[in-house]
ZAPA-72248 format. One record per atom (N, C-alpha, C, O): y negated, x negated, z; residue number from 1. Coordinates in steps of 0.2 Angstrom, whole numbers. Atoms other than C-alpha are relative to their C-alpha. Example, Ala and Ser with C-alpha at 12.3 -4.5 7.8 and 13.67 -1.06 7.14 Angstrom:
2
R     c2     c1     c3  selum
R      6     -4      0      1
R     22    -62     39      1
R     -6     -4      0      1
R     -5     -9      3      1
R      6      4     -1      2
R      5    -68     36      2
R     -5      4      3      2
R    -11      1      4      2
***
This chain:
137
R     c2     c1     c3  selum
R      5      3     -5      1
R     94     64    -42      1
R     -6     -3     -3      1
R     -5     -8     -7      1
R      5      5      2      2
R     77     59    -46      2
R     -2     -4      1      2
R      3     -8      3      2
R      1     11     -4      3
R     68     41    -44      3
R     -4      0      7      3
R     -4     -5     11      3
R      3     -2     -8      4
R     58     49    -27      4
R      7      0      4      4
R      7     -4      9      4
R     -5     -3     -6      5
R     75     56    -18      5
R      6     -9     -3      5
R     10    -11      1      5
R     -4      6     -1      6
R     84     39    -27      6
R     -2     -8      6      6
R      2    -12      8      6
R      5      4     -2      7
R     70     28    -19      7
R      2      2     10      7
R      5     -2     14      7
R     -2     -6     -8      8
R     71     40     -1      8
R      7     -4      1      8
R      7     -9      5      8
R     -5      0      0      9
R     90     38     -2      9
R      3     -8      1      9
R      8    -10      4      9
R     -2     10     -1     10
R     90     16     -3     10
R     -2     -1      6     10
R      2     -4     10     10
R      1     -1     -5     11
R     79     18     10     11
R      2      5      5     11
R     -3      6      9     11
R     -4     -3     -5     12
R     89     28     20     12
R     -5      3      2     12
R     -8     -1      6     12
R      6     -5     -1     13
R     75     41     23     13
R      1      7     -2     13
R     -1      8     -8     13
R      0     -6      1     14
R     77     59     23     14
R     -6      2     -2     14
R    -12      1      1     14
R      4     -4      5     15
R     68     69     10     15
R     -2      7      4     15
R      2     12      6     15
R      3     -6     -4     16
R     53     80     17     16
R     -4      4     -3     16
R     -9      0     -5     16
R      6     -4      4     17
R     42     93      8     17
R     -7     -7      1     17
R     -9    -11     -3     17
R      7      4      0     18
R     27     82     17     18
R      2     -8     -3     18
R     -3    -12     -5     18
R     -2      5      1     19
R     36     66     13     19
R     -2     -1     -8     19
R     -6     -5    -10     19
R      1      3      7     20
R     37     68     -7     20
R     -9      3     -1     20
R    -11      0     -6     20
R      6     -2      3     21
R     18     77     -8     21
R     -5     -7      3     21
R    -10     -8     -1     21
R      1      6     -2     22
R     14     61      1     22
R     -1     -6     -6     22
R     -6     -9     -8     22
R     -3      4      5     23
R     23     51    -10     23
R     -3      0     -8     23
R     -6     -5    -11     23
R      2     -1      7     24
R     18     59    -26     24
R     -8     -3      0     24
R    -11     -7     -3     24
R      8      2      0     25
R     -1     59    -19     25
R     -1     -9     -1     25
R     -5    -11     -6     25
R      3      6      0     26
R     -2     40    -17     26
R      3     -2     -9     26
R     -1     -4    -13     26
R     -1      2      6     27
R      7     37    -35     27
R     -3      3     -4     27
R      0      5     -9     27
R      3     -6      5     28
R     -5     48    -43     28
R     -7     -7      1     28
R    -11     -7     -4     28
R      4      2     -2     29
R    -18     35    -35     29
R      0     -7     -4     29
R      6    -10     -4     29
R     -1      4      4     30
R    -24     20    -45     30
R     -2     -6      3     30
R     -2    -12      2     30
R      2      8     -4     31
R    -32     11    -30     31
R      3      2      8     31
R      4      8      9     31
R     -3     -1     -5     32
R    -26     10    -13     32
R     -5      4      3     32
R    -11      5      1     32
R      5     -7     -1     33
R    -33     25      0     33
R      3     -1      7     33
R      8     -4      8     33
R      0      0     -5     34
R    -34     25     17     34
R      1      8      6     34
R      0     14      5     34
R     -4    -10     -2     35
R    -28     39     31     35
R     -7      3      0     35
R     -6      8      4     35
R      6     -7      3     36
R    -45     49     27     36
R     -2      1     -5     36
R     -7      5     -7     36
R     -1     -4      5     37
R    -42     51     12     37
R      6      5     -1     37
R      6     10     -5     37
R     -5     -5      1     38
R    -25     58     14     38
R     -2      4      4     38
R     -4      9      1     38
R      4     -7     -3     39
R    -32     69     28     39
R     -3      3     -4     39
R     -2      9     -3     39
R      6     -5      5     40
R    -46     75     14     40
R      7      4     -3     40
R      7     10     -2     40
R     -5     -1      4     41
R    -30     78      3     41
R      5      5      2     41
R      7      9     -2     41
R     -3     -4     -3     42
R    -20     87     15     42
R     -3      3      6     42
R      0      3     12     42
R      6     -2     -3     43
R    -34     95     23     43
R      5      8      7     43
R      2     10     12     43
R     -3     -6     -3     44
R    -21    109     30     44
R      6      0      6     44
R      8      5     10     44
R     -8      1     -3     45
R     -6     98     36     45
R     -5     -4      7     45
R    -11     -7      7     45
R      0      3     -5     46
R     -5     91     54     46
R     -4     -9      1     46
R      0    -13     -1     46
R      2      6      2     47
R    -16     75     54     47
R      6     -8      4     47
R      8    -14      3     47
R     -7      4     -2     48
R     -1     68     67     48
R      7     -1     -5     48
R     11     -6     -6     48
R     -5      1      5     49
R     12     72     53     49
R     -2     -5     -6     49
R      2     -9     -9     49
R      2      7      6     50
R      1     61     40     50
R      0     -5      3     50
R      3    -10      0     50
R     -2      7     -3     51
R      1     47     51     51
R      6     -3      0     51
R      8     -8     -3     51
R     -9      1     -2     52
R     19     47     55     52
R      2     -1     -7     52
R      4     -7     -9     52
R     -2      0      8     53
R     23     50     36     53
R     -2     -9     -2     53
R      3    -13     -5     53
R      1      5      2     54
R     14     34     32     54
R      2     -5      5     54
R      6     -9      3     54
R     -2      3     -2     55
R     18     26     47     55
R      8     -4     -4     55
R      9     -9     -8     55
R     -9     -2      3     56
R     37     29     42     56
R      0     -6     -8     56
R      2    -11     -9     56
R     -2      3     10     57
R     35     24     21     57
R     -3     -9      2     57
R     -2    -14     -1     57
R      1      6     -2     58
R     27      9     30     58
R      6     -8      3     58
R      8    -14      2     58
R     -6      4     -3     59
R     40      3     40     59
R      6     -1     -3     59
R     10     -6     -3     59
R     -5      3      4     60
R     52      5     28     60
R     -1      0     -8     60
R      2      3    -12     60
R      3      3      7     61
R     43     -3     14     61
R      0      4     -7     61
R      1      2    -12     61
R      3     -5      5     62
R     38     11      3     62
R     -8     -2     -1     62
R    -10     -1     -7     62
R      8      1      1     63
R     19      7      6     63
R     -1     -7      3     63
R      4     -9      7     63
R      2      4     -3     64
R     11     -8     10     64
R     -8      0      4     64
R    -12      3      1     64
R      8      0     -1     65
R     -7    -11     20     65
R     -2     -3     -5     65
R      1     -7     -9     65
R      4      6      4     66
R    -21    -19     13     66
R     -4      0      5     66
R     -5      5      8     66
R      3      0     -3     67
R    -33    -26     25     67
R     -6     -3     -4     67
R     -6     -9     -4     67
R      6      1      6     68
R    -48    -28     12     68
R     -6     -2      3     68
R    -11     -2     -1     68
R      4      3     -6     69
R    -59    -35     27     69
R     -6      7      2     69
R     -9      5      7     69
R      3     -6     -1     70
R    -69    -17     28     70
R      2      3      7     70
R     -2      6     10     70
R      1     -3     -7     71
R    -62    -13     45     71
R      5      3     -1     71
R      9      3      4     71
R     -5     -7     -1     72
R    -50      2     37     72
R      5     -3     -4     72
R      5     -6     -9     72
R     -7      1      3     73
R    -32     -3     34     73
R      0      8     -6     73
R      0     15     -5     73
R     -3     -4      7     74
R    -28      4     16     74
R      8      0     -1     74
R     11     -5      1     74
R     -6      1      4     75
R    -10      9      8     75
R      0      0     -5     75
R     -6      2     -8     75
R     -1     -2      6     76
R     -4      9     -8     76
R      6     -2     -1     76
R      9     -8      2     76
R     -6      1      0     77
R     12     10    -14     77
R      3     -5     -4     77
R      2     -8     -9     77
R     -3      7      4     78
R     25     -5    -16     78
R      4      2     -5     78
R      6      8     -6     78
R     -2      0      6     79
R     30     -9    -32     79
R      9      2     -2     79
R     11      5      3     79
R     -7     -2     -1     80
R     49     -5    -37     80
R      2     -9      2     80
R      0    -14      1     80
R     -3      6     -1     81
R     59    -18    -31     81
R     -3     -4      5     81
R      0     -9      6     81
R      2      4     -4     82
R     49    -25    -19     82
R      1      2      7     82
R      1      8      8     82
R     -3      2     -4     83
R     55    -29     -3     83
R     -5     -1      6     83
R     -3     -2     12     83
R      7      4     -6     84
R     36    -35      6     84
R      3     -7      2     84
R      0     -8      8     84
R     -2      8     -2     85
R     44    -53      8     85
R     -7     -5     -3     85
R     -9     -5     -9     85
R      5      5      4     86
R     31    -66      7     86
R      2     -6     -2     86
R     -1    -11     -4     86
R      0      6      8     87
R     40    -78     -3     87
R      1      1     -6     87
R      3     -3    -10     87
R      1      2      5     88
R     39    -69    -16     88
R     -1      6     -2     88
R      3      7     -7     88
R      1     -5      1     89
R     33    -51    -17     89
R     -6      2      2     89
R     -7      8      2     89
R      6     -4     -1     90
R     14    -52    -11     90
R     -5     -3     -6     90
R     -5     -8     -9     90
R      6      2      5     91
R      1    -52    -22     91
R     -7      2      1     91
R     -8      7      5     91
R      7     -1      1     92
R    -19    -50    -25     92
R     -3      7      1     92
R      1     12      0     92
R      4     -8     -2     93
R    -30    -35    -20     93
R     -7     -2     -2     93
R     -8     -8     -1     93
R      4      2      0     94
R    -45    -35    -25     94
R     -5      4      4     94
R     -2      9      7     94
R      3     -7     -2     95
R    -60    -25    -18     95
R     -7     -1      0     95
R    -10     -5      3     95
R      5      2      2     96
R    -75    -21    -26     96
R     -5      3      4     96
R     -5      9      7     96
R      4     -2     -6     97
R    -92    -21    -15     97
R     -5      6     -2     97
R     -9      8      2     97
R      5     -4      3     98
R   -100    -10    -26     98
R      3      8      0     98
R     -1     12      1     98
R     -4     -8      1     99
R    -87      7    -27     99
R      4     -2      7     99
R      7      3      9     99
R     -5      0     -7    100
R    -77      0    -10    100
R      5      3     -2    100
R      7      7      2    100
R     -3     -1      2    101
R    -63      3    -21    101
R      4     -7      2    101
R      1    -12      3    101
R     -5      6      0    102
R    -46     -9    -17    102
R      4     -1     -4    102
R      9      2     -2    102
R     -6     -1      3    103
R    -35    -11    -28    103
R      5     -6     -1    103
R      3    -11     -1    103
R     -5      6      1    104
R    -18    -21    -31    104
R     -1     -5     -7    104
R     -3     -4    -12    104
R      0      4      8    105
R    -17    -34    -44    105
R      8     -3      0    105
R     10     -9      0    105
R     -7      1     -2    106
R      1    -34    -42    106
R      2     -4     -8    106
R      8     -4     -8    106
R     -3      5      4    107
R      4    -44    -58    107
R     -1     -8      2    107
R      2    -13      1    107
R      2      6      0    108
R     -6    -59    -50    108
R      5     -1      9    108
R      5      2     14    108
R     -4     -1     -6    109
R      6    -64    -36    109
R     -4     -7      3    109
R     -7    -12      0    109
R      2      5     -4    110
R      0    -76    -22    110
R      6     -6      0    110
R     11     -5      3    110
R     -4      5      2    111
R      9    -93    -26    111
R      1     -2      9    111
R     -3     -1     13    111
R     -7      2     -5    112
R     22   -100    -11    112
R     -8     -6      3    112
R    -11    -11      0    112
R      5      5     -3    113
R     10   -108      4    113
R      6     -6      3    113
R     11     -4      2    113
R     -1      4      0    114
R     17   -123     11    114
R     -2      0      9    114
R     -7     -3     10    114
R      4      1     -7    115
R     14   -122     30    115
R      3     -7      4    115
R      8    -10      1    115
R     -3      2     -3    116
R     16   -134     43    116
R      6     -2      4    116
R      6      2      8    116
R     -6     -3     -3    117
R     32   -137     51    117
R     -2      4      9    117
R     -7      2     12    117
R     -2     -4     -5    118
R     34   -126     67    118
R     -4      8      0    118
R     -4     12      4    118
R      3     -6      2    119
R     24   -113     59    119
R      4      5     -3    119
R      8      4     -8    119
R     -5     -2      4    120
R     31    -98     54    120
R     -6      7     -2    120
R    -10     10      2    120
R      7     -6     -1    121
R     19    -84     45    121
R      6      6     -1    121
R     12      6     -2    121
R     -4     -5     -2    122
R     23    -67     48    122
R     -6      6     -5    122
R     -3     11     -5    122
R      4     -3      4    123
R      9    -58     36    123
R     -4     -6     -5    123
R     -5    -12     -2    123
R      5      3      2    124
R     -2    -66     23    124
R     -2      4     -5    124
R      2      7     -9    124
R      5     -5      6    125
R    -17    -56     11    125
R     -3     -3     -2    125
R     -4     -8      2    125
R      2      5      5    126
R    -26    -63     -1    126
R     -5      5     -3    126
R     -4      7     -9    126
R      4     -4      4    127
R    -42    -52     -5    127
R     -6     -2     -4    127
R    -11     -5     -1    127
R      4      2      4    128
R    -53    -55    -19    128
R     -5      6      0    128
R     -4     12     -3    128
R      6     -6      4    129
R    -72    -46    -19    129
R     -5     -2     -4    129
R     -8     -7     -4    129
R      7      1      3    130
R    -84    -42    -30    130
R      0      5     -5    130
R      4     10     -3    130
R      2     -3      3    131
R    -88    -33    -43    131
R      8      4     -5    131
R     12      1     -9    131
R     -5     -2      5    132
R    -74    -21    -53    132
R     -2      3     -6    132
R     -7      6     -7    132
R      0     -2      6    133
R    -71    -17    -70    133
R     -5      7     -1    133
R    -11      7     -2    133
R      6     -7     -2    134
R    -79      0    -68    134
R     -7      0      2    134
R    -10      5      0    134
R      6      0     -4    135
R    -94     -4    -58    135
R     -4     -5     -3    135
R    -10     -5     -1    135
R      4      5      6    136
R    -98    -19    -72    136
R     -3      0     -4    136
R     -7     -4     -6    136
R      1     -4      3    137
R   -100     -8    -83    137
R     -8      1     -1    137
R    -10      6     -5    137
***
């Protein structure tokens, strides 16, 4: 068994032709991609079967959004072991205003916020813009 159909297999997710070309596409990607890029990408398949696909890897923490303040929820894929818990698996995205590229900075993690009592958060993103490596250049 591969690290796709072992990953598939934890998450209790049945392995599908469009699931793993899905899968492979977004790991082949170095910044997160939003659903018209996978539409570009799978220019042939069903654009309801692409939704559902990501819906799916969404819900069961394969991908995460990025809300990068552009309007368009992005994914990219969660890291191994991550779980999407925000006390202690979110981290930085950046997203630069120049190439409208997002990308993870999953090394730099969002340090533990402190809320008031009766509060309970249910999401928190943390995006940094400006200018990226590539586009400084």
């Amino acid at each position: 068994m591969n690290e796709i159909e072992k990953l598939f297999a934890s998450k209790e997710l049945r392995i599908t032709a469009m699931r793993l070309l899905i899968y492979k596409f977004l790991a082949k990607k170095e910044v997160a991609v939003n659903l018209s890029d996978i539409e570009e990408a799978f220019d042939k398949a069903d654009r309801t079967t692409l939704y559902r696909t990501i819906k799916t890897f969404d819900e069961k923490e394969i991908v995460h959004q990025i809300d990068d303040g552009t309007g368009i929820t992005k994914y990219a894929l969660c890291e191994k072991g991550c779980n999407c818990e925000i006390e202690q698996d979110l981290h930085l995205h950046f997203h630069c205003n120049s190439c409208s590229e997002t990308v993870c900075l999953t090394q730099h993690k969002i340090p533990h916020i402190n809320l008031p009592q009766g509060y309970l958060a249910e999401d928190l993103n943390l995006v940094v813009k400006g200018i990226c490596e590539k586009c400084s250049k």
